[in-house]
N, C-alpha and C positions, 0 to 999 in steps of 0.2 A: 504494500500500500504506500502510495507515495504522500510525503508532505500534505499536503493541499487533501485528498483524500480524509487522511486520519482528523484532519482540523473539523473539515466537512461533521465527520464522524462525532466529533468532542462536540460540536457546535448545538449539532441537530440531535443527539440526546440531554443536552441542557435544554433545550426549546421545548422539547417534548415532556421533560420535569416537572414546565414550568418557572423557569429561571429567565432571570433578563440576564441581556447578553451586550456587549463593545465591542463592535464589527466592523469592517469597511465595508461601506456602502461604495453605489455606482456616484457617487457624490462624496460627501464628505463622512467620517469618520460616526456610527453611532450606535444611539441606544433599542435595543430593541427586544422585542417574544414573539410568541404565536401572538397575533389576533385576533385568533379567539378565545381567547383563556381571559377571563375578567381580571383574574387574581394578579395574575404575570401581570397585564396592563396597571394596575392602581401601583405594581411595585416599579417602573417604569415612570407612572410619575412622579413618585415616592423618591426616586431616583436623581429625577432633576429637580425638584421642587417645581413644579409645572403644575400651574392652578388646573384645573378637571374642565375648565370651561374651555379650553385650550387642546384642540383635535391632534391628535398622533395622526401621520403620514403611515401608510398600507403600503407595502410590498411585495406583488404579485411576480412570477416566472413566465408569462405569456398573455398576451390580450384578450385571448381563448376564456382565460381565467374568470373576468372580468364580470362575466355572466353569475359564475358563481356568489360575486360578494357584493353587488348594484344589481339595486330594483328594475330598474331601464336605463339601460347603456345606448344614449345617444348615438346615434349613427357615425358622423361627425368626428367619435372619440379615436374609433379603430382606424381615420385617417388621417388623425393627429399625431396618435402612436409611431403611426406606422411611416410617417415624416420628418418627425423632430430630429432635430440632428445632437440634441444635446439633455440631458436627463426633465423629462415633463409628468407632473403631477398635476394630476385630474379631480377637480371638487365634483362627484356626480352628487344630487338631490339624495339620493336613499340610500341604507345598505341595506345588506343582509349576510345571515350568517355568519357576522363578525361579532365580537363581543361588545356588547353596550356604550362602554363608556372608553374607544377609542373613539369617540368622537361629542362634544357637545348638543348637536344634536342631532337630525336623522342622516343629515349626508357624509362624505366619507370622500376624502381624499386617496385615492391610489397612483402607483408609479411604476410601470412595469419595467423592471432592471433589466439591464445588460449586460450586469458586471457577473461573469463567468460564478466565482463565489456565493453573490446573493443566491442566483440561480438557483446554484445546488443546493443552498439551504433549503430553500422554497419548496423547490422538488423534491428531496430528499426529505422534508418533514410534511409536505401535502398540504399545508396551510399557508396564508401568505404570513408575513411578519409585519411588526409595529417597524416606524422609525423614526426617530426623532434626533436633532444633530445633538452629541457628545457635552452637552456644556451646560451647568445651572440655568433655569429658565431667565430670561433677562439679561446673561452675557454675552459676550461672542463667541458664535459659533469656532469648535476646535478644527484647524482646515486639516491636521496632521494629526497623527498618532501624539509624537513630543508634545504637541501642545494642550491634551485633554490634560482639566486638573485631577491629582490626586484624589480628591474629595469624588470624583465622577470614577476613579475606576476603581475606589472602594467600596462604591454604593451599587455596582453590578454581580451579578455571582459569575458569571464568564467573562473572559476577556478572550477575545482570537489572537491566537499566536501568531499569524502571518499579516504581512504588509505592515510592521512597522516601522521599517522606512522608507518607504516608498513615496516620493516627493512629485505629484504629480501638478494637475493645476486645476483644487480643488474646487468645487463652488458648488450651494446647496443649489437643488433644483428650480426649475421655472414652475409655477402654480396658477393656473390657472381654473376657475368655474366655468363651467358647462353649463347653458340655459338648456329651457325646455325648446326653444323654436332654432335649437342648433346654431346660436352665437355662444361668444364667451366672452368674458373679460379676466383682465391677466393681474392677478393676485400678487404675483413676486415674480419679477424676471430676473 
């Protein structure tokens, strides 16, 4: 089993515990669980001190997915996906299937990854994951591994052993809301 394997392996039986986990995202470095686990989610924002009114970021493995965890997935979404050239999260109206209080209230922001790692979590644990960037609610986001604080990678039960130096050119994703009549407007670029 190589490296990246075995991590996969550590990663995705802490998710399935029930453990929050400090992961590299297709973005920047962060905090996350299953989805749908209520318990994992409240310890998550236990984690950042992040007020509850304050929606966690969804992690899906394929656009496919999507159906699974949105009440109606705008038409529109699968050709945004399917275009963006650089990491994009989706406010749809409804979920489903997810755990209650990853989000304030009924809709639900998703991002379907790229980044090889996420993937296989995803896949490899059949749920999508929470994600929120690395850093007490209110700070600045950690772009790096070095730069999460202590106090964040104390307040996780896993830490991923791979990509910690890895110096890329990090930046959280684009967010954008999805209307009912297939426009949007752009939340965070």
């Amino acid at each position: 089993m190589t490296p990246f394997e075995e991590e996969i392996e550590r990663t995705v039986e802490a998710l399935k515990a029930g453990k929050t986990i400090l992961y590299p995202t297709d973005t920047i470095w962060g905090i996350g669980c299953d989805a749908t686990n209520s318990k994992a989610c409240d310890k998550v924002y236990e984690a950042k001190k992040r007020p509850a009114n304050k929606s966690l970021i969804i992690l899906i493995d394929s656009a496919e997915r999507l159906k699974d965890y949105v009440v109606e997935v705008p038409v529109i979404a699968y050709d945004l996906i399917k275009h963006a050239t650089s990491p994009l999260s989706i406010i749809y109206d409804e979920s489903k299937n997810l755990a209650k209080n990853v989000s304030a209230d009924k809709s639900v922001c998703i991002r379907v990854v790229e980044n090889d790692f996420c993937k296989e979590i995803i896949r490899k644990l059949g749920k999508p994951i929470t994600s929120t960037s690395a850093n007490l609610s209110g700070q600045p986001s950690a772009l790096t591994f070095n730069d999460i604080t202590e106090e964040i990678k104390q307040s996780v039960d896993y830490t991923v052993q791979l990509y910690h130096d890895v110096f890329g050119k990090p930046k959280s994703s684009t967010i954008i809301k999805l209307n009912k009549d297939n426009t949007f407007e752009i939340i965070r670029s």
